[in-house]
C-alpha positions in Angstrom: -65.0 51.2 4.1 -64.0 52.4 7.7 -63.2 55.6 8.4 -63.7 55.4 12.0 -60.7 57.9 14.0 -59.8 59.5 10.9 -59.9 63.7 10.2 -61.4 64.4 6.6 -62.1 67.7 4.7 -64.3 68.1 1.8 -64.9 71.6 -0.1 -68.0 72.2 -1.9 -69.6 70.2 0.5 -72.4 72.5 0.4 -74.2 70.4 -2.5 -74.2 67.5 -5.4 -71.4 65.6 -5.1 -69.1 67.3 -2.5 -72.4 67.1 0.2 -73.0 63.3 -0.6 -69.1 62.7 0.1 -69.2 64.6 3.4 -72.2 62.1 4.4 -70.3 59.0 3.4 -66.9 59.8 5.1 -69.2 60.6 8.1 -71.7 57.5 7.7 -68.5 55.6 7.7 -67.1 56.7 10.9 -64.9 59.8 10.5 -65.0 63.2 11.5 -65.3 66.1 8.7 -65.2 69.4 7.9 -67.5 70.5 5.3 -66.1 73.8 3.4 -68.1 76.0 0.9 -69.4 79.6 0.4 -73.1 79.1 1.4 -73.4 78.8 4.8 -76.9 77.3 4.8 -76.0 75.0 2.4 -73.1 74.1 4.8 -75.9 73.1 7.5 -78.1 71.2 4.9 -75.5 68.8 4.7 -74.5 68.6 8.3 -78.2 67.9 9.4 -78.6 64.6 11.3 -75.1 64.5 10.7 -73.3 65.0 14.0 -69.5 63.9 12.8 -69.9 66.9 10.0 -68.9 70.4 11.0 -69.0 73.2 8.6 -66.9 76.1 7.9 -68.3 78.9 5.8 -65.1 80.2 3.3 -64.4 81.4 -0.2 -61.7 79.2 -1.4 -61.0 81.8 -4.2 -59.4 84.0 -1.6 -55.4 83.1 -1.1 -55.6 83.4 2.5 -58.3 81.3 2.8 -56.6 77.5 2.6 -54.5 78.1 6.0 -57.5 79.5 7.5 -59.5 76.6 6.4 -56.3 73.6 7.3 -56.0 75.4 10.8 -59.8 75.0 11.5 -59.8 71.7 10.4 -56.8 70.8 13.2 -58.4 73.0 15.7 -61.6 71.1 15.7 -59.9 67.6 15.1 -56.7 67.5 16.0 -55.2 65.8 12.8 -55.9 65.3 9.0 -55.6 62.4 7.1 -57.4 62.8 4.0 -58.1 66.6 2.2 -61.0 66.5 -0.6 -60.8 69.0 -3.7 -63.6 68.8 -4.7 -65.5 72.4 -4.7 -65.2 73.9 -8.3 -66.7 76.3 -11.0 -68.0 75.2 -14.4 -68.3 78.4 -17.1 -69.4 78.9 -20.8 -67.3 80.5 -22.0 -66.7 80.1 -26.3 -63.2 81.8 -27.4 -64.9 84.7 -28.5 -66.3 85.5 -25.3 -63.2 84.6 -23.7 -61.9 87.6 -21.4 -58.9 87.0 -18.2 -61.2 88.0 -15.7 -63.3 84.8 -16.7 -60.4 82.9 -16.5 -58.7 83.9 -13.6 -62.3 83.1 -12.3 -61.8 79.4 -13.2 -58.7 78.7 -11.8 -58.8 80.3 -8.7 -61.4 77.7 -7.8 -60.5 75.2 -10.0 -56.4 75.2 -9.7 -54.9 77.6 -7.0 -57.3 76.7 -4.2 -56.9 73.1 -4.6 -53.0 73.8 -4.2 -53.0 76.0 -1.7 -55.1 74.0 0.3 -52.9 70.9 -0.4 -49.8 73.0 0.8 -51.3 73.9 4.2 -52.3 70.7 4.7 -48.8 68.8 3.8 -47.4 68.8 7.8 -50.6 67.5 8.5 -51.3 65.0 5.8 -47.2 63.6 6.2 -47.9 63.0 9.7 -50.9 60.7 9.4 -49.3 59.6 5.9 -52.9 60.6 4.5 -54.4 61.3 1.1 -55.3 63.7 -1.3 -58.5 63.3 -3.6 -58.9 66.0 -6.6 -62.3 65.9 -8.5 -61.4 66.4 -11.8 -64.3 65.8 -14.5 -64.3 63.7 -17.6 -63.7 67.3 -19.6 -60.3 67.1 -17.6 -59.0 65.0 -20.6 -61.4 65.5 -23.3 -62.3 68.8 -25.5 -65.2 70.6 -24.7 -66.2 73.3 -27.1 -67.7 76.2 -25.5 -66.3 75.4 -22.6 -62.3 75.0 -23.0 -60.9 76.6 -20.2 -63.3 75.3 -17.7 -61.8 71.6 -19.3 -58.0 73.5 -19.1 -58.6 74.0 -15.3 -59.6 70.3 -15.0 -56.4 69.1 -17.1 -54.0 70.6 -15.2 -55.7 69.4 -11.9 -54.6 65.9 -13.1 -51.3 67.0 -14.3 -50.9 68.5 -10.6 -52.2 65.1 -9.1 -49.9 63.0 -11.0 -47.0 65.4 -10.0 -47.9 65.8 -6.7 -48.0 62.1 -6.5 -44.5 61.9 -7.2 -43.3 64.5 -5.3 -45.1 62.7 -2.1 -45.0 59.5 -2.6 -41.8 59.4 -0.4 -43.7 61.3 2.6 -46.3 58.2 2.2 -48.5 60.8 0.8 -51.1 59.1 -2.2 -52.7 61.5 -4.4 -55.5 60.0 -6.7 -58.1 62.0 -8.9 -61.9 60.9 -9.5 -62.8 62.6 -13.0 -66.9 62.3 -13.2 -69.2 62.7 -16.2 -72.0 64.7 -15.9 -73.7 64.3 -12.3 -77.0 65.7 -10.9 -76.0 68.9 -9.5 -76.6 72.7 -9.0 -73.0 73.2 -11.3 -75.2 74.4 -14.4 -77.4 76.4 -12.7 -74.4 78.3 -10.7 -72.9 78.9 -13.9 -75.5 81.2 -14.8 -77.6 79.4 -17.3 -81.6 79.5 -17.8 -83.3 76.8 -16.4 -84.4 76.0 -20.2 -81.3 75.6 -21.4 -79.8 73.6 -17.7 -83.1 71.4 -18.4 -81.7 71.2 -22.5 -77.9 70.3 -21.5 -79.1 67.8 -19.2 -81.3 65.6 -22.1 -78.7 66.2 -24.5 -76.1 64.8 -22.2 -77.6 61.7 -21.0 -78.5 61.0 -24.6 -74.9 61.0 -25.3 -74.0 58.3 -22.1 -73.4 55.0 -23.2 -75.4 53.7 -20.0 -78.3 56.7 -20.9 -78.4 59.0 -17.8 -76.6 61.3 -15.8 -74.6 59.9 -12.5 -75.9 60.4 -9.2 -74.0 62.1 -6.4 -73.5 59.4 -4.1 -72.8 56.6 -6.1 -69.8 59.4 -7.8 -68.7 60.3 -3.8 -68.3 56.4 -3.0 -65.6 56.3 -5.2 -63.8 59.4 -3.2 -63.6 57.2 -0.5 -62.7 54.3 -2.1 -59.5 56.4 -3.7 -59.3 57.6 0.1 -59.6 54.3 1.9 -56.6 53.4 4.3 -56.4 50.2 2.8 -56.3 51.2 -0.8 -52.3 51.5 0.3 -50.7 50.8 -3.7 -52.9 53.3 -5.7 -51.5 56.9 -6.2 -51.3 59.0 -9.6 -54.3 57.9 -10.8 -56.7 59.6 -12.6 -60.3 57.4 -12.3 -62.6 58.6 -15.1 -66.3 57.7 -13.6 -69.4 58.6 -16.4 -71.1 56.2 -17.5 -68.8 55.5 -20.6 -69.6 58.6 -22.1 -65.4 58.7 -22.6 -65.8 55.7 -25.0 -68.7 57.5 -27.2 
């Protein structure tokens, strides 16, 4: 995949899966801004990297996305392919359920990935570029416990499939990767003991048909395979990648 001339931005590029897909689009030739709240984080990824520039924001903040889109053109001068991939994960049973948790979810999860993909629509129609959402395999499957965290993720795919209609004409391809669990820090942000992170983590590669958790990088090739120029007929797509843990 070539990349080379091309503007990307990934959020949550600060770790797991968002950092591996900065790397990539960069390793293949484009330029990138790397979004997320930790701005050490932010540098981790961009080390040895010199096509990766960071930008320290919270997404959760509405005036936040234009911020973010105008830095983006400021340092590259166009944008031809937008990443959603930063996110929170939460437990969060029904009778624990309270609307400051779930405002919490989809600010991340929903309204930042929307904003974001509004500023960047002059952009984006101009290049004819590409949106990528990162969904998760919970996006269209129950998880108890957990339900509005898999809410969020549903209606990120509804928004991708209807967002790939409403573009489509503008030469605009929306596309969704939805992983399985993947090695990251998502448990460990969401406030859990490392006991119970290290429990989850058995008890979900038990449940993988293939018998292990993914990887980060071989989950961000498939980002840029939804966002590769030459993948010119593929848009409203949801691609579920985990190991056929969907099938179980």
């Amino acid at each position: 995949m070539d990349f080379t001339g091309r503007a990307v931005i990934v959020t949550g590029a600060g770790s797991g899966i968002g950092r591996a897909a900065a790397r990539l689009f960069a390793d293949a030739g484009a330029r990138v801004l790397g979004v997320g709240r930790r701005e050490d984080a932010l540098k981790a990824t961009a080390a040895d990297h010199p096509r990766i520039a960071v930008h320290p924001a919270d997404l959760r903040t509405p005036a936040t996305a234009r911020e973010v889109i105008g830095e983006a053109f400021h340092r590259m001068g166009r944008l031809d392919v937008l990443v959603n991939n930063a996110g929170a994960t939460k437990m969060m049973p029904l009778a624990e359920t309270s609307a400051e948790g779930i405002a919490g979810l989809f600010d991340l999860n929903v309204t930042a990935p929307s904003l974001l993909a509004s500023a960047a629509l002059p952009h984006l129609r101009q290049a004819k570029g590409t949106i990528v959402n990162v969904s998760s395999t919970y996006g269209h499957r129950p998880l108890p416990g957990a339900a509005h965290y898999a809410a969020s993720k549903a209606a990120l795919e509804h928004l991708t499939r209807s967002w790939a209609l409403e573009l489509a004409a503008d030469g605009i391809r929306v596309n969704a990767l939805a992983p399985g669990p993947t090695e990251s820090e998502a448990l460990t942000a969401a406030g859990l003991p490392q006991p119970v992170v290290e429990q989850i983590k058995q008890d979900e590669a038990a449940r993988i048909p293939l018998g292990r958790r993914g990887d980060p990088e071989e989950v961000a090739t498939w980002i840029l395979r939804l966002a590769d120029p030459r993948t010119t007929w593929l848009t409203g797509q949801t691609l579920t990648l985990d190991g056929g843990l969907e099938l179980a």
